[in-house]
mmCIF file of the C-alpha atoms, coordinates in Angstrom:
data_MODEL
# 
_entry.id   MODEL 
# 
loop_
_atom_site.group_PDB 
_atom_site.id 
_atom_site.type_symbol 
_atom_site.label_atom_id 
_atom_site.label_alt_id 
_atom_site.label_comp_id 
_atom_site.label_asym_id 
_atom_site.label_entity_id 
_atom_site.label_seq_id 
_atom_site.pdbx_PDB_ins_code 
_atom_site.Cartn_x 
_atom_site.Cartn_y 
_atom_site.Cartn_z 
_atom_site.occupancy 
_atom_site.B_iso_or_equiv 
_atom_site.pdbx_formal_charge 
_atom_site.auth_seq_id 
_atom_site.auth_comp_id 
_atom_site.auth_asym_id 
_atom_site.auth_atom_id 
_atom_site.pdbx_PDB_model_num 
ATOM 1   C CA . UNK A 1 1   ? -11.579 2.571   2.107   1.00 0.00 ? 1   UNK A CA 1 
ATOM 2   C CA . UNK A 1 2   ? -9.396  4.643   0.649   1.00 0.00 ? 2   UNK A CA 1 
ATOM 3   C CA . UNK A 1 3   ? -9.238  5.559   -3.655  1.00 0.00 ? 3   UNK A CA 1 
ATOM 4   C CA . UNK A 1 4   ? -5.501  5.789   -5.078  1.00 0.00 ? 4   UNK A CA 1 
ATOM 5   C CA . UNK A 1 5   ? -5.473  6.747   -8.272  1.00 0.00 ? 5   UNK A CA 1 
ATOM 6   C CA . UNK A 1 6   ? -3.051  4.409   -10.751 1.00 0.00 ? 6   UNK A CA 1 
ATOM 7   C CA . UNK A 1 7   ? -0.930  5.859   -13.312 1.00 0.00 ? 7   UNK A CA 1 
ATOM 8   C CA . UNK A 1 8   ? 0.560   2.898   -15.326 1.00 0.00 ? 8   UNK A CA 1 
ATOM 9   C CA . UNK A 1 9   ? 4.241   3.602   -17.323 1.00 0.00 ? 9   UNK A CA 1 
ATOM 10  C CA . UNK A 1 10  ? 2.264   3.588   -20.673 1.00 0.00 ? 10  UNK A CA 1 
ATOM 11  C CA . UNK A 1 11  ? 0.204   7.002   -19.479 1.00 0.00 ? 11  UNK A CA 1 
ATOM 12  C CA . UNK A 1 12  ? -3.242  4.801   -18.313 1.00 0.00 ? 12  UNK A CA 1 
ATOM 13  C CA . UNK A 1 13  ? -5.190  5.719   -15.260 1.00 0.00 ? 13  UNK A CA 1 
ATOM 14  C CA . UNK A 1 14  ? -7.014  4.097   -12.956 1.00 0.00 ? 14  UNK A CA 1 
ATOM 15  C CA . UNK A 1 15  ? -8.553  3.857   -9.810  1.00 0.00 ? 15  UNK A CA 1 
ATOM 16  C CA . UNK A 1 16  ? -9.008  1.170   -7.459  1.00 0.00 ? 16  UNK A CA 1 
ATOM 17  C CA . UNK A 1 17  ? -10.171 1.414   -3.819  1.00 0.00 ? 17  UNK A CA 1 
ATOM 18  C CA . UNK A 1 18  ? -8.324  -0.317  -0.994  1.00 0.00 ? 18  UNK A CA 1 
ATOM 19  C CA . UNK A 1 19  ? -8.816  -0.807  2.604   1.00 0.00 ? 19  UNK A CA 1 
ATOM 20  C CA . UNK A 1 20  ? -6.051  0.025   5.080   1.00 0.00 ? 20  UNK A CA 1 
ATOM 21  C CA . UNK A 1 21  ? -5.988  -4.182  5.837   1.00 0.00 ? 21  UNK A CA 1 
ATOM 22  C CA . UNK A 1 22  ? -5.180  -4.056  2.200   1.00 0.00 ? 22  UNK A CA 1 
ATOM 23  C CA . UNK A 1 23  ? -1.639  -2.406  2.382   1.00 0.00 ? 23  UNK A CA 1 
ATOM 24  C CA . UNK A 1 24  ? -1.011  -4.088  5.692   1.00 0.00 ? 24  UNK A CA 1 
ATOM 25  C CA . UNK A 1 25  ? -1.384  -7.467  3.751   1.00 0.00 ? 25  UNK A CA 1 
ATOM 26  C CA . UNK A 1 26  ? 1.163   -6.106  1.183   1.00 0.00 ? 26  UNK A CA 1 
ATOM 27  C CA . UNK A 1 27  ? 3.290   -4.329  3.577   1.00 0.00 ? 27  UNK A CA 1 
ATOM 28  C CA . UNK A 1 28  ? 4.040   -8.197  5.092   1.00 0.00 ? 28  UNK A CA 1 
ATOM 29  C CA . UNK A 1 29  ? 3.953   -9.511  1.920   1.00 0.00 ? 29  UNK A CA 1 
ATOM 30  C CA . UNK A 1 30  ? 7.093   -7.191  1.261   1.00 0.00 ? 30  UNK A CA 1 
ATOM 31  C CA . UNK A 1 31  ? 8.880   -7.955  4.213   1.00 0.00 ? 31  UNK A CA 1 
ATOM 32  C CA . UNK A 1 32  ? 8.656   -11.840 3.931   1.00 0.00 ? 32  UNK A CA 1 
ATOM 33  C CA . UNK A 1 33  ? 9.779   -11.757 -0.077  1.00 0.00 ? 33  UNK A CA 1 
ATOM 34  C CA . UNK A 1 34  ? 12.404  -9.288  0.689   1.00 0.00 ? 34  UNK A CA 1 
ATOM 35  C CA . UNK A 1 35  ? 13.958  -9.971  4.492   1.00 0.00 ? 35  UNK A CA 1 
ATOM 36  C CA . UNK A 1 36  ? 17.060  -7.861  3.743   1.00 0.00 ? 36  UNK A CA 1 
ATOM 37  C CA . UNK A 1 37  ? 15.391  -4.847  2.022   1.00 0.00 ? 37  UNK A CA 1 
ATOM 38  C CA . UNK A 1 38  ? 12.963  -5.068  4.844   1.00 0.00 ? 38  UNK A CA 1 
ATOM 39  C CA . UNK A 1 39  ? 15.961  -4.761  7.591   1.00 0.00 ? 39  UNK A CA 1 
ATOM 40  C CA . UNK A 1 40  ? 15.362  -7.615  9.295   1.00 0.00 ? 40  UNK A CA 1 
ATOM 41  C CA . UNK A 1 41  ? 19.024  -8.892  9.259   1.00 0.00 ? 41  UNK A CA 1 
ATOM 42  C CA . UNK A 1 42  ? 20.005  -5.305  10.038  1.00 0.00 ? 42  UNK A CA 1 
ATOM 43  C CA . UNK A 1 43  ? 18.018  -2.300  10.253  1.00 0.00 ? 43  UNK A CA 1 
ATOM 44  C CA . UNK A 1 44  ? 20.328  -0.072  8.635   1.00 0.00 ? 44  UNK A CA 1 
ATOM 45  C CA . UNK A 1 45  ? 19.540  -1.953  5.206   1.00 0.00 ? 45  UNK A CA 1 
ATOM 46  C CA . UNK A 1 46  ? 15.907  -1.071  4.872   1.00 0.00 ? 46  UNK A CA 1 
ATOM 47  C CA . UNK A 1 47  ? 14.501  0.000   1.768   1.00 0.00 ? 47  UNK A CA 1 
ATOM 48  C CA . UNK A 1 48  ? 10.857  -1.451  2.165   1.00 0.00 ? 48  UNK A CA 1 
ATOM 49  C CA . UNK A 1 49  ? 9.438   1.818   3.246   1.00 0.00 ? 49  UNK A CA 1 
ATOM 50  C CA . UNK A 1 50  ? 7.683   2.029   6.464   1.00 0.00 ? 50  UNK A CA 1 
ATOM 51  C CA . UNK A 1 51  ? 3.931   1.665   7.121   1.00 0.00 ? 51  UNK A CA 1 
ATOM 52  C CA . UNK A 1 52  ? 2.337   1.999   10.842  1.00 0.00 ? 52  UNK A CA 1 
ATOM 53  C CA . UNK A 1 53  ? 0.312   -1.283  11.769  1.00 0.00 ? 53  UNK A CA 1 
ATOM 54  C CA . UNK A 1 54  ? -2.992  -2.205  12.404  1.00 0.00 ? 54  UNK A CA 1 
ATOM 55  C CA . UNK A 1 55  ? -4.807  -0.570  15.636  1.00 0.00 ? 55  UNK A CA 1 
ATOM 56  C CA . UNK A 1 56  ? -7.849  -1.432  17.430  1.00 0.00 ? 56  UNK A CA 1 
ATOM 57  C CA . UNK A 1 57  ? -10.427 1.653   18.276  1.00 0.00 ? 57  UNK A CA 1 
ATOM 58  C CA . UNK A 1 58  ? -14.058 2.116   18.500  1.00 0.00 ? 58  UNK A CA 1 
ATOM 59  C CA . UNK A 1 59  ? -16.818 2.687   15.348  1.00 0.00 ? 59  UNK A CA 1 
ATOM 60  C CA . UNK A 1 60  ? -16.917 6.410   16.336  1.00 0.00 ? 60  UNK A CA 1 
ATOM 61  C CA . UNK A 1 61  ? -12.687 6.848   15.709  1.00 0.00 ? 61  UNK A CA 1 
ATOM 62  C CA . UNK A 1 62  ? -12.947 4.905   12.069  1.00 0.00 ? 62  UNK A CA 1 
ATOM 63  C CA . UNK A 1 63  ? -13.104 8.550   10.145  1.00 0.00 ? 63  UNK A CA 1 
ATOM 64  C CA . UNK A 1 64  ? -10.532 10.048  12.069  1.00 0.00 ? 64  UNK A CA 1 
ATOM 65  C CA . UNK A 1 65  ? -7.636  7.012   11.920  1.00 0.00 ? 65  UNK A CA 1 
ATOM 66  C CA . UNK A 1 66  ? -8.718  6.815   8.457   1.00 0.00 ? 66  UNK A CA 1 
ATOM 67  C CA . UNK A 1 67  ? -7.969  10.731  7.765   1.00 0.00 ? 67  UNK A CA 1 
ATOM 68  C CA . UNK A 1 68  ? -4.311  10.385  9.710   1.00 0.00 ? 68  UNK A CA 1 
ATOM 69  C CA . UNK A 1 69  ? -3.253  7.372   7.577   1.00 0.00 ? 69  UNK A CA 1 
ATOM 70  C CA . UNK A 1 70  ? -4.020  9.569   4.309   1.00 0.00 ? 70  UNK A CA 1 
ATOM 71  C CA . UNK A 1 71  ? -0.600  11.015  4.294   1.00 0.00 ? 71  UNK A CA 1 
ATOM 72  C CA . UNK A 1 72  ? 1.515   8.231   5.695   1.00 0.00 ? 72  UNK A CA 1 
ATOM 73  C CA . UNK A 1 73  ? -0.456  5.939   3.137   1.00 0.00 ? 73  UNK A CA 1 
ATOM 74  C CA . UNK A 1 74  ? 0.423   8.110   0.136   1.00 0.00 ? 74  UNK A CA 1 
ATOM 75  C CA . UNK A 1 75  ? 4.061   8.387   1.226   1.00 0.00 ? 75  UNK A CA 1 
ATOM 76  C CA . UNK A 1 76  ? 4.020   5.068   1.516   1.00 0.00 ? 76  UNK A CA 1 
ATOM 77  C CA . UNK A 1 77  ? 2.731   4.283   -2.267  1.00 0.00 ? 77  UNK A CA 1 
ATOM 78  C CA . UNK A 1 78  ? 5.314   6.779   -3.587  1.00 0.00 ? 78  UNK A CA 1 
ATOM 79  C CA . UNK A 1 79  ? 7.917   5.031   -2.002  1.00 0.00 ? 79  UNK A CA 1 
ATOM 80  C CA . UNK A 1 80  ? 7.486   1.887   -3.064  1.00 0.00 ? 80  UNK A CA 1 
ATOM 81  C CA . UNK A 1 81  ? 7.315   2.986   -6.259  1.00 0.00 ? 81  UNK A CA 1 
ATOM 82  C CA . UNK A 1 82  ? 10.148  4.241   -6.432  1.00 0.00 ? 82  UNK A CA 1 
ATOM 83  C CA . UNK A 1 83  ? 12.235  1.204   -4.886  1.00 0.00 ? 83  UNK A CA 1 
ATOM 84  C CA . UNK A 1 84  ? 14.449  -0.902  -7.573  1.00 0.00 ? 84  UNK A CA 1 
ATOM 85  C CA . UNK A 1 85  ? 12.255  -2.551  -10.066 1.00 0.00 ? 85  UNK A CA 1 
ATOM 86  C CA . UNK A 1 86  ? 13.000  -5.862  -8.752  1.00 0.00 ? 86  UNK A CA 1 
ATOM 87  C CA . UNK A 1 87  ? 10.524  -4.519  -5.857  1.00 0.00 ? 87  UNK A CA 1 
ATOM 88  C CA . UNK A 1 88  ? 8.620   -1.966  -7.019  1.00 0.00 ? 88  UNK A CA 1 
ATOM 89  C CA . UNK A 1 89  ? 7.739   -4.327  -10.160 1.00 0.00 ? 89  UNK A CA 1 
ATOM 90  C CA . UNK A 1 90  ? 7.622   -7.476  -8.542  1.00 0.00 ? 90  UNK A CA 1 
ATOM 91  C CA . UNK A 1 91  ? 4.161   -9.734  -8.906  1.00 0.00 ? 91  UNK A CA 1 
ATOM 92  C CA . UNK A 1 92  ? 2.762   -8.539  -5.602  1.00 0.00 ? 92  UNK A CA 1 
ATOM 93  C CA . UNK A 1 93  ? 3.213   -5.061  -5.852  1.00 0.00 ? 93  UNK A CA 1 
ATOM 94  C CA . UNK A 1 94  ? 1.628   -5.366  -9.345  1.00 0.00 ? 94  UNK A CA 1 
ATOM 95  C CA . UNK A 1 95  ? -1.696  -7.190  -8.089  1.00 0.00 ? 95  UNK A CA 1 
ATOM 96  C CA . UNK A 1 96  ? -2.070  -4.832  -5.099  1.00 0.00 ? 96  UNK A CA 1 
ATOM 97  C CA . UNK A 1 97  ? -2.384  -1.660  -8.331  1.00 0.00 ? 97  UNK A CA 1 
ATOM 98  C CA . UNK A 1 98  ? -4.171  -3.524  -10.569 1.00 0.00 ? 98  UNK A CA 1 
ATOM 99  C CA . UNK A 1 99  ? -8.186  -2.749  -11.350 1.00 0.00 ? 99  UNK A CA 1 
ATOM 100 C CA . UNK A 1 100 ? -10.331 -5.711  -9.572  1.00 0.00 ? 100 UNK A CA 1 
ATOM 101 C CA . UNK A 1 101 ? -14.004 -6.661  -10.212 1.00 0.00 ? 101 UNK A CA 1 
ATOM 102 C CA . UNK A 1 102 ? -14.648 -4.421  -7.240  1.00 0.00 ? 102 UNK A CA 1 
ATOM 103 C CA . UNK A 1 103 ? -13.161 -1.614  -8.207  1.00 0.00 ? 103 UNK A CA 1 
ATOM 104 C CA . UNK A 1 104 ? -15.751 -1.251  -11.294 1.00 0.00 ? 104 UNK A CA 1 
ATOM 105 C CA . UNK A 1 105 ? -18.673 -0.523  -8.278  1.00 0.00 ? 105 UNK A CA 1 
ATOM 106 C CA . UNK A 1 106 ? -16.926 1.469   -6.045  1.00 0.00 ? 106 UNK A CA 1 
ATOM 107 C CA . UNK A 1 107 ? -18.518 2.212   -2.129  1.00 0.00 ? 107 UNK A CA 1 
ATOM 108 C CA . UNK A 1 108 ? -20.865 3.945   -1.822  1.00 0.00 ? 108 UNK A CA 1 
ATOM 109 C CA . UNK A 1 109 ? -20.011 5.447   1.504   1.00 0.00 ? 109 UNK A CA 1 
# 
């Protein structure tokens, strides 16, 4: 699980907690709303920034994956953020930032 914390435009933080599965979801979410920004027609267009997909490895690996997607993760939030507002504002980008019932009790690991 990681924690991102959420600056809104109007100066509010917050902080939600989302699992790598999480931005996977979105990341296809992305790609299927916006085939041309995601370079599907031709790769040379792509906007949708990139985000490595979902690997298989063993309970002892979990903290160490989890540690090398911190960066590309991050990267991949400012990114999208910064994408044309038709994107970076659209409904699904939104929900994926906003505070959910489980963000009020966090993890405990």
């Amino acid at each position: 699980v990681y924690i991102i914390k959420v600056t809104w435009s109007n100066g509010s933080t917050e902080v939600i907690y989302r699992r790598y599965s999480k931005f996977f979801d979105l990341q296809m979410q992305m790609l299927d709303k916006f085939p041309m920004e995601g370079g599907q027609k031709d790769p040379k267009q792509r906007i949708i920034p990139f985000l490595p997909g979902k690997i298989l490895f063993r309970r002892s690996h979990i903290r160490d994956v989890a540690v090398k997607r911190l960066i590309p993760i991050d990267e991949y939030c400012k990114a999208l953020i910064q994408l044309p507002p038709y994107i970076s504002q659209c409904e699904e980008v939104l929900q994926f930032f906003e505070t959910r019932p489980d963000d009020l009790m966090p993890p405990k690991e």
